[in-house]
Backbone and ligand atoms as CSV (ligand in chain L), in Angstrom:
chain,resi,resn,atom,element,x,y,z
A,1,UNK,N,N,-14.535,-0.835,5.986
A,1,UNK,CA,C,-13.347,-0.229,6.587
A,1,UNK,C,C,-12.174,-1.186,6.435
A,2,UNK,N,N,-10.864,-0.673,6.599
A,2,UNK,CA,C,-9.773,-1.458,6.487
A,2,UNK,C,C,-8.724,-1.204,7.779
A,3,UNK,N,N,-7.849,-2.276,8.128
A,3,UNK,CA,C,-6.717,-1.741,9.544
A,3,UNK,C,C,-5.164,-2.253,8.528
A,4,UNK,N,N,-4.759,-1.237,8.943
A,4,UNK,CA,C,-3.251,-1.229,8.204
A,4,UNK,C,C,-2.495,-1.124,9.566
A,5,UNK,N,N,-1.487,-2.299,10.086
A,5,UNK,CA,C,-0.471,-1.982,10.720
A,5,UNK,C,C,0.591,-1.656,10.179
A,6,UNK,N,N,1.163,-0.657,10.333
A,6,UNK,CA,C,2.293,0.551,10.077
A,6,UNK,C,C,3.331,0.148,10.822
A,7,UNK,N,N,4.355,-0.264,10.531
A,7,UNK,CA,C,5.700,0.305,11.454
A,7,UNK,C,C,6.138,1.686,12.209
A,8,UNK,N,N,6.342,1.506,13.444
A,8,UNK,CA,C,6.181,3.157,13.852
A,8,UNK,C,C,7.436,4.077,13.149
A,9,UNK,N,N,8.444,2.928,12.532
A,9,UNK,CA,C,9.563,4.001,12.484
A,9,UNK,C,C,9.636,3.888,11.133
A,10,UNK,N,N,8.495,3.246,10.449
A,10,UNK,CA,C,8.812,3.464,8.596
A,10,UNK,C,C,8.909,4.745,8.265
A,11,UNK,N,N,8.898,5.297,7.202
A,11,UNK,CA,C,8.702,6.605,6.594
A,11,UNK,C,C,7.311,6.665,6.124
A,12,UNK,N,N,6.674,5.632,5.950
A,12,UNK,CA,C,5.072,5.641,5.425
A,12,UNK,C,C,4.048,5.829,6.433
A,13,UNK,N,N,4.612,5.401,7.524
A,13,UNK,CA,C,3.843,5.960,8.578
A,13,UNK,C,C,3.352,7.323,9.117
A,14,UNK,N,N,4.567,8.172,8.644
A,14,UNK,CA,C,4.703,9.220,8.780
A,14,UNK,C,C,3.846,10.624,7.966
A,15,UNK,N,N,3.544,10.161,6.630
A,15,UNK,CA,C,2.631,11.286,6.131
A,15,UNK,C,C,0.904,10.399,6.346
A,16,UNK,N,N,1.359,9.773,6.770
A,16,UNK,CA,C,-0.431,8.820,7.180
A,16,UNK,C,C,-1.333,9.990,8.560
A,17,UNK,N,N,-0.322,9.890,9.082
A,17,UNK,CA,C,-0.661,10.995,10.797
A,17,UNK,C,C,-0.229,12.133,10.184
A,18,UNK,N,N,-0.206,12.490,9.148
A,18,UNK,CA,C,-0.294,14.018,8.823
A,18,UNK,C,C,-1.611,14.418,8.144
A,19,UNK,N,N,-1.735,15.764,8.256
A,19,UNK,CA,C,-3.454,16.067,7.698
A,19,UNK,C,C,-3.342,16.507,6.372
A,20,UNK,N,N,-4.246,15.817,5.457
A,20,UNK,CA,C,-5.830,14.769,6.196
A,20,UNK,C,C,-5.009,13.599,5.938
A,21,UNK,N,N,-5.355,12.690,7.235
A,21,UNK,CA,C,-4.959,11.410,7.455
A,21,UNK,C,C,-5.336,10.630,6.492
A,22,UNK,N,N,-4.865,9.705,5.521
A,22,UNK,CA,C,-5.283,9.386,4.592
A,22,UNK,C,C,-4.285,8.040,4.473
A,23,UNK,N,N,-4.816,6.998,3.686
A,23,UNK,CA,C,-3.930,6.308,3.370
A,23,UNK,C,C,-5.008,5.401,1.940
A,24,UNK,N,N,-4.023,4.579,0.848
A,24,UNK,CA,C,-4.545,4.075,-0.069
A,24,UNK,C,C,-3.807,2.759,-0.461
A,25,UNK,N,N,-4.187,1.946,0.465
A,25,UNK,CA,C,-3.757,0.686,-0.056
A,25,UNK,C,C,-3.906,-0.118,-1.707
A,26,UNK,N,N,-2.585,0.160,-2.062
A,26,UNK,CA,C,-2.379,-0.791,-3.480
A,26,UNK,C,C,-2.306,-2.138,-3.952
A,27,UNK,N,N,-3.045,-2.666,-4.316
A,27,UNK,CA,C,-2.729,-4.216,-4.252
A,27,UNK,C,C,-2.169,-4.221,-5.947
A,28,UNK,N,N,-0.974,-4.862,-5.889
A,28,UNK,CA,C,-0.191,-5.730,-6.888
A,28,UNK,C,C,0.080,-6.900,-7.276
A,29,UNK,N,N,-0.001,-7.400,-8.676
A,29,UNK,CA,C,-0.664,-8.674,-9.046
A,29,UNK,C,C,1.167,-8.898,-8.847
A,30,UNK,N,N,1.299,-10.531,-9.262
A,30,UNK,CA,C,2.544,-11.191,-9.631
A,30,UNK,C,C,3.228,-10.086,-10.058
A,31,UNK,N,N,3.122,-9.760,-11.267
A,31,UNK,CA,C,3.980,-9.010,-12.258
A,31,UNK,C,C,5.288,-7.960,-11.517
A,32,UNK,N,N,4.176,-7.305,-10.174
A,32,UNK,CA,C,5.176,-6.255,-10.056
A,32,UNK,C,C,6.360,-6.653,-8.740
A,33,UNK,N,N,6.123,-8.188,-8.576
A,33,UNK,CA,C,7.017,-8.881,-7.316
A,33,UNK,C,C,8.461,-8.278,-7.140
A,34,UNK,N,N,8.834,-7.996,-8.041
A,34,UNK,CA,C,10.051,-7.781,-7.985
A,34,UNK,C,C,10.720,-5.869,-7.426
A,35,UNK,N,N,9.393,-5.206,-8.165
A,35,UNK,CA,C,9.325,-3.501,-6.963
A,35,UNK,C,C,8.228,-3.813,-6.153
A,36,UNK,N,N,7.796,-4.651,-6.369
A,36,UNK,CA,C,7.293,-4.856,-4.284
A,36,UNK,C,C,8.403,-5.140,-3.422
A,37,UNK,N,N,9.656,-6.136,-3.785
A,37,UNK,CA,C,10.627,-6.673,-3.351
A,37,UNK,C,C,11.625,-5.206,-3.071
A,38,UNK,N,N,11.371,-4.540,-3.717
A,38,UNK,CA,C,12.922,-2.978,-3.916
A,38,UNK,C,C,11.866,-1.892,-2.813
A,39,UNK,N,N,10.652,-2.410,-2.933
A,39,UNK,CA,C,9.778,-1.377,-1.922
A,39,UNK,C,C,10.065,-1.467,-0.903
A,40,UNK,N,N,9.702,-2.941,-0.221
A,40,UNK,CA,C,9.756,-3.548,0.506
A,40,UNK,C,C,10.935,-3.679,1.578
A,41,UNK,N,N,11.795,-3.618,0.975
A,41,UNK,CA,C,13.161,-3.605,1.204
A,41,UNK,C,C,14.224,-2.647,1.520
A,42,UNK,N,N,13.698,-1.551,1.413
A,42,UNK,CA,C,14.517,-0.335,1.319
A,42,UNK,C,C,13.142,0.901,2.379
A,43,UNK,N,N,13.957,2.009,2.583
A,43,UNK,CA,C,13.261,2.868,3.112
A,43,UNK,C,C,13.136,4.335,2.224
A,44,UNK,N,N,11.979,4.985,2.114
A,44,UNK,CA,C,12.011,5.656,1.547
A,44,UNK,C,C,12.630,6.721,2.245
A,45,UNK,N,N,13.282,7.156,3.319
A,45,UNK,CA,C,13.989,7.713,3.653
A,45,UNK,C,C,15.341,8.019,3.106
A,46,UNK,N,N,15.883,6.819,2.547
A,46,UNK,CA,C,17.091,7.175,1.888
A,46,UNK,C,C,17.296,6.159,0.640
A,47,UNK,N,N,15.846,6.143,-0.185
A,47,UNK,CA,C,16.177,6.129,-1.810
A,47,UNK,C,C,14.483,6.423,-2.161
A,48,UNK,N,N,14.742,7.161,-3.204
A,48,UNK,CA,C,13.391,7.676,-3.723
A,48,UNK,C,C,13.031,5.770,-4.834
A,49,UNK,N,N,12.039,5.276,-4.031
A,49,UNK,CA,C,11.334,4.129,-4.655
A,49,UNK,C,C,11.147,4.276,-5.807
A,50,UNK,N,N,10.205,5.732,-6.424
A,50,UNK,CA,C,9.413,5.558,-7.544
A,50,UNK,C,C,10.490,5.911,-8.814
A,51,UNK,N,N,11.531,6.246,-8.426
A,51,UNK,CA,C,12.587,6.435,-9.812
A,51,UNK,C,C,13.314,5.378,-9.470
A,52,UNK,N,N,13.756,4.388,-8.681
A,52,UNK,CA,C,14.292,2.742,-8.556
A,52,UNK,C,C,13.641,1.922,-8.757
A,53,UNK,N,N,12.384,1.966,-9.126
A,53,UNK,CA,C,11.395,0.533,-9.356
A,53,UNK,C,C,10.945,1.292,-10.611
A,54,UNK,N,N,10.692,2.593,-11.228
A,54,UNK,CA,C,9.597,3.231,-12.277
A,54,UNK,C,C,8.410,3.077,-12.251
A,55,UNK,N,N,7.794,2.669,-11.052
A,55,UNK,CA,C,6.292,3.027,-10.480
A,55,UNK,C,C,6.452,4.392,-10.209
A,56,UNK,N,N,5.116,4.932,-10.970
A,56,UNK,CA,C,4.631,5.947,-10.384
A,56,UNK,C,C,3.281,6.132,-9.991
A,57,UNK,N,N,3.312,7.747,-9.058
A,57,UNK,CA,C,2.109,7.683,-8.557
A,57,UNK,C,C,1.072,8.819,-9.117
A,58,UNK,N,N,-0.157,7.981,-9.337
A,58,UNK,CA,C,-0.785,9.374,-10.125
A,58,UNK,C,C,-1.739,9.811,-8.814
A,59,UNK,N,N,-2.399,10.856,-9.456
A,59,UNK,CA,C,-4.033,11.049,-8.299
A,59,UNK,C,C,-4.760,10.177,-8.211
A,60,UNK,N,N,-5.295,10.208,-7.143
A,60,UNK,CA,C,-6.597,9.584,-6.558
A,60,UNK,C,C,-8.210,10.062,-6.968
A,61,UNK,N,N,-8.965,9.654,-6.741
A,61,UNK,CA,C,-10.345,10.737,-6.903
A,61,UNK,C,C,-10.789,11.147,-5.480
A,62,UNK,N,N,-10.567,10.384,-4.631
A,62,UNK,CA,C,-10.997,11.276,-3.425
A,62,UNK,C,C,-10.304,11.605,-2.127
A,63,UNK,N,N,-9.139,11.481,-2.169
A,63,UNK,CA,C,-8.217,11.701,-1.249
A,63,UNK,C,C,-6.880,12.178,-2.059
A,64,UNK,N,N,-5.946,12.843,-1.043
A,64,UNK,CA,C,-5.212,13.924,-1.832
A,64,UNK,C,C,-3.784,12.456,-1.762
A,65,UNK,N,N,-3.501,11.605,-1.331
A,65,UNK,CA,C,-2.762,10.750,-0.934
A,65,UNK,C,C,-2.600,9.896,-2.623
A,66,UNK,N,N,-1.535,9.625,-3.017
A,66,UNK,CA,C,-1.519,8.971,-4.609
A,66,UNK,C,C,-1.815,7.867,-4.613
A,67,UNK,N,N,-2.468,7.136,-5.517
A,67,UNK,CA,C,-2.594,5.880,-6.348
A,67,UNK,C,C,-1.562,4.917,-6.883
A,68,UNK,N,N,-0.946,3.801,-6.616
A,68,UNK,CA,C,-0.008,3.798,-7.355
A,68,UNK,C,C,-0.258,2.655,-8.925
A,69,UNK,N,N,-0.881,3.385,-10.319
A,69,UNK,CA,C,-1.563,3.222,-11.216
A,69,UNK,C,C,-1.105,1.584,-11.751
A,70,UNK,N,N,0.562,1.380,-11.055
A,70,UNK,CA,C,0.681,-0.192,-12.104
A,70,UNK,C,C,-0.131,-1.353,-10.778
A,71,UNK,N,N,-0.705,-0.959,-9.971
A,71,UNK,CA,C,-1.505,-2.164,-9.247
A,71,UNK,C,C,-3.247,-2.266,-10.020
A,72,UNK,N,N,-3.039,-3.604,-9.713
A,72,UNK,CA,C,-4.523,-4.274,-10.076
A,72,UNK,C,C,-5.985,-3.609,-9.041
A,73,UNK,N,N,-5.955,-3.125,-8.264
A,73,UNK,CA,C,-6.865,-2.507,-7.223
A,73,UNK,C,C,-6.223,-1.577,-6.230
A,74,UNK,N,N,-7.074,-0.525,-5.657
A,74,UNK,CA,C,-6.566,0.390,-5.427
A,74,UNK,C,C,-7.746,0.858,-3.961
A,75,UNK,N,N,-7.467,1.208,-2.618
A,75,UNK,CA,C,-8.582,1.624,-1.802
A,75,UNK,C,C,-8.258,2.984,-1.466
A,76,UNK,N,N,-9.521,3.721,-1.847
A,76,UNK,CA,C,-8.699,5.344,-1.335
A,76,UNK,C,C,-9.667,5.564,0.455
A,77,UNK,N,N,-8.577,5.760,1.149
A,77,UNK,CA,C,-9.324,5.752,2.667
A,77,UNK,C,C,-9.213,6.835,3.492
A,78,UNK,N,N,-9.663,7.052,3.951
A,78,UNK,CA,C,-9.731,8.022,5.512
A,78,UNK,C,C,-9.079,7.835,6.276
A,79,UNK,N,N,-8.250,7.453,7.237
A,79,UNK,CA,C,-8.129,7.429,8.726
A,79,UNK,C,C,-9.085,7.411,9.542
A,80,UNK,N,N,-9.439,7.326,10.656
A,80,UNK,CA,C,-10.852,7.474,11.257
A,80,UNK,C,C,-9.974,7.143,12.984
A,81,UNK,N,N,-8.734,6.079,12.761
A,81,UNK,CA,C,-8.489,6.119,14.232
A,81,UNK,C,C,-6.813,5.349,13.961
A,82,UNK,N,N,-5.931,5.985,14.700
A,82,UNK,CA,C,-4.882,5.270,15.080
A,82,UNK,C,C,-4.292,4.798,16.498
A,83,UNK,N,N,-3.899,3.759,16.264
A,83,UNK,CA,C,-3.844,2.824,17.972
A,83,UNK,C,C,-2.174,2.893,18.006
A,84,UNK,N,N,-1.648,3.191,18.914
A,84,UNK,CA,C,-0.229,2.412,19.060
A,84,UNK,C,C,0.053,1.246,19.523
A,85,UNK,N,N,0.191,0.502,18.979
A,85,UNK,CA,C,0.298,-1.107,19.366
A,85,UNK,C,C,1.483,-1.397,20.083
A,86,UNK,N,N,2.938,-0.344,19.947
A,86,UNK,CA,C,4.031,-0.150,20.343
A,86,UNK,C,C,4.897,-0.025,19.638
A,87,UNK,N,N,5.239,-1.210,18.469
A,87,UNK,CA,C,6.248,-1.162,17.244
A,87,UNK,C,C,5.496,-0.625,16.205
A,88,UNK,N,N,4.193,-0.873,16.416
A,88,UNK,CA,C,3.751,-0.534,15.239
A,88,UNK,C,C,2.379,0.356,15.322
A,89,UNK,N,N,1.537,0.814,14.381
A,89,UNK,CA,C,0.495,2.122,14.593
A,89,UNK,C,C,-0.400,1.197,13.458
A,90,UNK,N,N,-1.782,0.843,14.301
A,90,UNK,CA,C,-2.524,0.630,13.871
A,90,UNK,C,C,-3.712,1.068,12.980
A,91,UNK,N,N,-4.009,1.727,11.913
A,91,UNK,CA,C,-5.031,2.345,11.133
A,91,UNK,C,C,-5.890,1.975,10.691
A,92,UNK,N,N,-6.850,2.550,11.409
A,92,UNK,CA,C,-8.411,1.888,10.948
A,92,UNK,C,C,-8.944,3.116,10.247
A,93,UNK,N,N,-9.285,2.907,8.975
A,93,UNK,CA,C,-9.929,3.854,7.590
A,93,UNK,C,C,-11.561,3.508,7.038
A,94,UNK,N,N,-11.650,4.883,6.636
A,94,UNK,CA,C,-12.984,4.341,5.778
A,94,UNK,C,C,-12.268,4.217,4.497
A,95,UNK,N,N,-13.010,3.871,3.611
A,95,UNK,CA,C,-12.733,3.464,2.085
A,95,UNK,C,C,-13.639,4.296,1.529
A,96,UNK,N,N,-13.345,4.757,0.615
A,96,UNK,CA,C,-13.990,6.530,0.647
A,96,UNK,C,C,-14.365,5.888,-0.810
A,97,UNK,N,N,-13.591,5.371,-1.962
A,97,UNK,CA,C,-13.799,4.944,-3.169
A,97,UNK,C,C,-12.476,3.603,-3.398
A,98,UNK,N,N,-13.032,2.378,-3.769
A,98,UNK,CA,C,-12.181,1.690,-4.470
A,98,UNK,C,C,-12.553,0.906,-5.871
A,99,UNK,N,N,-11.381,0.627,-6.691
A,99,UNK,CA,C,-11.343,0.073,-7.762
A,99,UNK,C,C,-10.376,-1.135,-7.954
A,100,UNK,N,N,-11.072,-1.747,-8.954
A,100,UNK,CA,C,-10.138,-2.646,-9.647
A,100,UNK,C,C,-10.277,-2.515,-11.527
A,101,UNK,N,N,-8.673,-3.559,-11.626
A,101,UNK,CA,C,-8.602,-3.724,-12.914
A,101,UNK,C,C,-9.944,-4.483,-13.151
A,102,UNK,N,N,-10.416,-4.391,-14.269
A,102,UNK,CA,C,-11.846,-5.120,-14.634
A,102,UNK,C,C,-11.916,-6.672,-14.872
A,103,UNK,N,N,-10.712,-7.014,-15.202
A,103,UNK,CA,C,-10.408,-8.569,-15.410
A,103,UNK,C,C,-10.012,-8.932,-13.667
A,104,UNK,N,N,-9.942,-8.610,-12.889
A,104,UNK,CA,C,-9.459,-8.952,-11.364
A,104,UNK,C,C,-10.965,-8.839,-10.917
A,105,UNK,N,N,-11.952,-7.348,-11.143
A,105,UNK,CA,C,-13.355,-7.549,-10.572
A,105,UNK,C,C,-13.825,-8.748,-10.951
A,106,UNK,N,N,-13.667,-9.409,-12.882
A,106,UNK,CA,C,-14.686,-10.350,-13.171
A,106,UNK,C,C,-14.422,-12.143,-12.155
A,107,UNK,N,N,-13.265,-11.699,-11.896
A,107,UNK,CA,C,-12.382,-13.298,-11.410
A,107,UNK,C,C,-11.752,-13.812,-12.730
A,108,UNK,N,N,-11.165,-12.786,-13.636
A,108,UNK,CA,C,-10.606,-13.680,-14.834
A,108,UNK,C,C,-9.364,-13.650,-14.658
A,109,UNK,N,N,-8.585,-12.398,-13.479
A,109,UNK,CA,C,-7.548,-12.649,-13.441
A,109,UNK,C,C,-7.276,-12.716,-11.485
A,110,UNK,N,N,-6.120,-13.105,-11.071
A,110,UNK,CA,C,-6.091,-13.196,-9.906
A,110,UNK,C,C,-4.849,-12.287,-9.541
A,111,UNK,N,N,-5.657,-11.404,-7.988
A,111,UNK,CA,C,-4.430,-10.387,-7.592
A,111,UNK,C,C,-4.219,-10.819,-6.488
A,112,UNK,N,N,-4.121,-12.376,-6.735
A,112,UNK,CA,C,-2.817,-13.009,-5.190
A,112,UNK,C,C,-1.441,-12.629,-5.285
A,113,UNK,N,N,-1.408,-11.642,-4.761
A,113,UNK,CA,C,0.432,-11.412,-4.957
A,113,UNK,C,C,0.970,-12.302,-3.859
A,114,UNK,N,N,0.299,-12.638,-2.534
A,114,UNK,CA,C,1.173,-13.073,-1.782
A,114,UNK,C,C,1.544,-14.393,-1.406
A,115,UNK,N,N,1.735,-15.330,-2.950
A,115,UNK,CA,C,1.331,-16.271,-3.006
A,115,UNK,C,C,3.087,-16.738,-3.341
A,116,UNK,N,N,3.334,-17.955,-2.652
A,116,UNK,CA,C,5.323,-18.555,-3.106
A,116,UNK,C,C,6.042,-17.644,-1.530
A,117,UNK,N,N,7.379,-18.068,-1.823
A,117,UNK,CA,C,7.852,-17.596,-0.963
A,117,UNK,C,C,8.091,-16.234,-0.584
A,118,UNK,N,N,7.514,-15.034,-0.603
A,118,UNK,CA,C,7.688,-13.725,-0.781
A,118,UNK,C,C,7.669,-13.491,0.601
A,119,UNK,N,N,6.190,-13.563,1.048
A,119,UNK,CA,C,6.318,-13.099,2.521
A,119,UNK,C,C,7.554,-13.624,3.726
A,120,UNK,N,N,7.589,-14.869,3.524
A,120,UNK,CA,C,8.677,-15.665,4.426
A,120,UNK,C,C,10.250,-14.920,3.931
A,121,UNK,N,N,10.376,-14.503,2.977
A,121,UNK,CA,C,11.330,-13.390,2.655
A,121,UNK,C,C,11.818,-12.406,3.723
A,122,UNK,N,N,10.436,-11.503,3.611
A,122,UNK,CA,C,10.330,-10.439,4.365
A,122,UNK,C,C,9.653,-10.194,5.406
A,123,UNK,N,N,9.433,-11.564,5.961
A,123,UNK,CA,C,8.857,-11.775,7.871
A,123,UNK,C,C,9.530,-12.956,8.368
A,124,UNK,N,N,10.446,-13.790,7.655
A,124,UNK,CA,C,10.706,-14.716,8.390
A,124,UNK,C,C,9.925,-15.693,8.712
A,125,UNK,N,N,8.407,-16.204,8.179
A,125,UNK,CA,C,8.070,-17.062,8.355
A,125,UNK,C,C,8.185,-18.258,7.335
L,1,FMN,C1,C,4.855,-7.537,0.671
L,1,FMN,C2,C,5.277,-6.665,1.806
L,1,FMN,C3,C,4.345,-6.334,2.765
L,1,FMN,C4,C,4.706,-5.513,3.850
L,1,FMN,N1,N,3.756,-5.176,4.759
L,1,FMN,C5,C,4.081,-4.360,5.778
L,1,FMN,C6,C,3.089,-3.958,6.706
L,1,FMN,O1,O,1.921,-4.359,6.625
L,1,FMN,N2,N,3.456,-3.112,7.709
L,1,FMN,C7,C,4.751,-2.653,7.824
L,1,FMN,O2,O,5.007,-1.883,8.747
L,1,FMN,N3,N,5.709,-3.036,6.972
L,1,FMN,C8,C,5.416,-3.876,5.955
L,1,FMN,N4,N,6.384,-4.266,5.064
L,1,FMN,C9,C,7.779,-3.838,5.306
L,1,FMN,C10,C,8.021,-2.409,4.816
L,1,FMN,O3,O,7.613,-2.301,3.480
L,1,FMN,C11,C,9.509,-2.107,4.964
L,1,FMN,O4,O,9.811,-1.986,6.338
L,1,FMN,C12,C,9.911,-0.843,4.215
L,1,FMN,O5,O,11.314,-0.807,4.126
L,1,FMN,C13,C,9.427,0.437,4.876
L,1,FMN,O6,O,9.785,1.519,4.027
L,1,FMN,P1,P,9.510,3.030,4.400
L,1,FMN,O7,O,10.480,3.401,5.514
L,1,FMN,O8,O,9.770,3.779,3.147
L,1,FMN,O9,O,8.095,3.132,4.871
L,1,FMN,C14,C,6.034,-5.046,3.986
L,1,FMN,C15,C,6.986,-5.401,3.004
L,1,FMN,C16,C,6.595,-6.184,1.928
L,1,FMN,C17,C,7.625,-6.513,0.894
């Protein structure tokens, strides 16, 4: 299982608590730092991400929720329970099916994205 804290007032939060509760965490190697940074940064409320960065999202295999195909691993999940923590909505999922790029399964390549100053960027630490 996996817990995703959500911002209560993101926009991603929002089709997560819609049915079927679903969510699919993407992990992104180095490469795509820079539309993690335009993701990250902006709300999808008022700019469509995937035509400002040119990520797109394809299907999943077992959840109706998209994939987003330029990450190195991919978890397709369930919902199973959400907590309100207050600012934020806690999601605890099953992992219904996940993958990786095959060079990230063998350990030949590494999908530390959150590695340099990125996070302290965008939390202040
Ligand atoms: C690398 C990275 C990780 C982030 N992780 C989270 C997170 O775990 N939970 C969260 O609520 N926001 C997180 N954020 C911040 C949101 O992405 C940011 O608030 C975004 O603008 C929300 O967009 P939305 O309104 O389209 O959902 C993260 C940002 C970055 C760049």
């Amino acid at each position: 299982m996996v817990a995703c804290a959500i911002g209560q007032k993101t926009y991603s939060s929002e089709p997560i608590q819609q049915q079927p509760k679903e969510l699919v965490p993407n992990v992104p190697a180095q490469e795509l730092k820079h539309q993690i940074d335009n993701c990250g940064s902006h709300s999808g409320r008022d700019v469509d991400k995937f035509k400002g960065t040119g990520l797109a999202p394809q299907p999943a295999r077992h959840v109706d929720a998209p994939i987003m195909g330029e990450c190195v691993a991919h978890m397709e999940c369930r919902v199973e329970q959400a907590t309100d923590t207050g600012d934020k909505v806690l999601f605890i999922a099953t992992v219904a099916d996940a993958c990786a790029d095959e060079d990230v399964a063998q350990g030949r390549r590494t999908a530390e994205y959150a590695a340099g100053d990125f996070p302290g960027k965008v939390y202040g630490t």
